[in-house]
Structures are given as C-alpha cells and as structure tokens.
C-alpha positions, -999 to 999 in steps of 0.1 A, spaced: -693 -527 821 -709 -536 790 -698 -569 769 -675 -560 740 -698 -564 706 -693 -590 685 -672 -590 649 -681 -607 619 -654 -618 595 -666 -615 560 -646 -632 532 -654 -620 499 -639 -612 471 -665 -595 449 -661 -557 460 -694 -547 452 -712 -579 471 -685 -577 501 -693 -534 498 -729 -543 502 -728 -571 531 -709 -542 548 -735 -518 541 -759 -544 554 -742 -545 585 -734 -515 594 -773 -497 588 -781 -528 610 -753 -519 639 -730 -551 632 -694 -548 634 -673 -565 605 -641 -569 591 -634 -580 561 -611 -602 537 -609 -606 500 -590 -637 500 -588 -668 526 -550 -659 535 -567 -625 547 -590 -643 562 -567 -664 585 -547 -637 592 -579 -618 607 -588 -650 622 -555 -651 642 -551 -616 651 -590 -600 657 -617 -614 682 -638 -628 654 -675 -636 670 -684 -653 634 -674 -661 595 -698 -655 564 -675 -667 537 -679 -670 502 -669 -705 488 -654 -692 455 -625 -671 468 -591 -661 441 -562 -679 463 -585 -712 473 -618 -724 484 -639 -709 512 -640 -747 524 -602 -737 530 -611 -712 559 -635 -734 577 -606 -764 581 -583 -740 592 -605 -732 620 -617 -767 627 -581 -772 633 -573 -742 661 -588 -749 692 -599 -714 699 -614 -710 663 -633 -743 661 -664 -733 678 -669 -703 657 -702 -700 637 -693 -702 598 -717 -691 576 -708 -698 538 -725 -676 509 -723 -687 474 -739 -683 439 -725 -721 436 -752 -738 464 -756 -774 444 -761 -798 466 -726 -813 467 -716 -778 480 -739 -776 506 -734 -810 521 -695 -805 519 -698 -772 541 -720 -786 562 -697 -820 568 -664 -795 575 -686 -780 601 -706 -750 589 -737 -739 607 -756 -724 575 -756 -714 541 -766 -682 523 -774 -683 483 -768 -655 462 -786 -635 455 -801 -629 491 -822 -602 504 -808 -583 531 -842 -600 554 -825 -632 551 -787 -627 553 -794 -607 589 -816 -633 603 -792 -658 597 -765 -640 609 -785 -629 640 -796 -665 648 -759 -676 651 -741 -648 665 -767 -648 693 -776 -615 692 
C-alpha cells in the first residue's frame, strides 16, 4: 500500500496569485486545497489531513499570523510546517512569523524555482 500524498493548505486571498500557486502545484504533482480567508483556513485545518500551510500574512478577515497561533494551540496542528508568503517581508514581519513558529518565508513576487523548493524542503518530499 502506498502512503497517502501529502496536502498543502494554501491561504490566499488574491485569486489570481492563489490561481497561480495552484497552477504551480498541480504541473508539479502537489495536492492543495485552498482558502481565501483564515476562517477557511481553520476550518480546512480541522476537517482535511493538511501535510503543510503557505499562508499569506495579509488576509481580509485577519492576519495570516492568526492561522499559525491557532495551530500552535491544537496539538495535532502544532507540528505542521507553515510557510508564510507576503509582498509585506520587512523585517518586523519576518521575525514575528518566525517567533509564532513558522519554518520559512516566501516574498512576493517569487519564481515558481523558489516557492517549490521551499515547499519541497519542508513537506519532505
């Protein structure tokens, strides 16, 4: 029996950057589902087998940074890689993500090179 492939959440709500990230994924042979706002997003969290997040920060109901401490507080969602992608990637942004716990952090624009690497490094695959 083969292992059951992994999902990647992705939170964003720009339809033409989530369309493309999905695009990305599925030329590449990644499985996704996706959310366009972080209650979405923790409703996927709860009900799917998500494998790992790529979230923007700047979502229309909250932060991404919203997501992430959700997880952090659900013991079978804290060990979940959590990738966040934003145009906003001061430093106080990164450093913030990276305190609540996330493993990288993707600036937009990215190539498609870069996005699957990181991706790939984290969800082990």
């Amino acid at each position: 029996m083969s292992a059951m492939p992994k999902t990647i959440l992705i939170v964003e709500d720009n339809e033409s950057i989530r369309e493309a990230i999905e695009t990305i994924f599925s030329f590449n042979g990644l499985n996704y589902v996706s959310s366009e706002n972080c209650e979405q997003a923790i409703v996927r969290l709860l009900n799917d087998k998500i494998d790992l997040v790529l979230c923007d920060i700047r979502l229309p109901d909250t932060l991404g940074y919203a997501v992430i401490s959700f997880m952090k507080t659900q013991e079978n969602l804290k060990g979940i890689p959590f990738i966040f992608l934003s145009a906003f990637a001061d430093k106080k942004d990164v450093e913030r993500g990276l305190q609540l716990g996330a493993s990288a952090f993707v600036t937009k624009p990215f190539t498609n090179a870069k996005l699957l690497a990181t991706i790939l490094q984290y969800l082990g695959a």
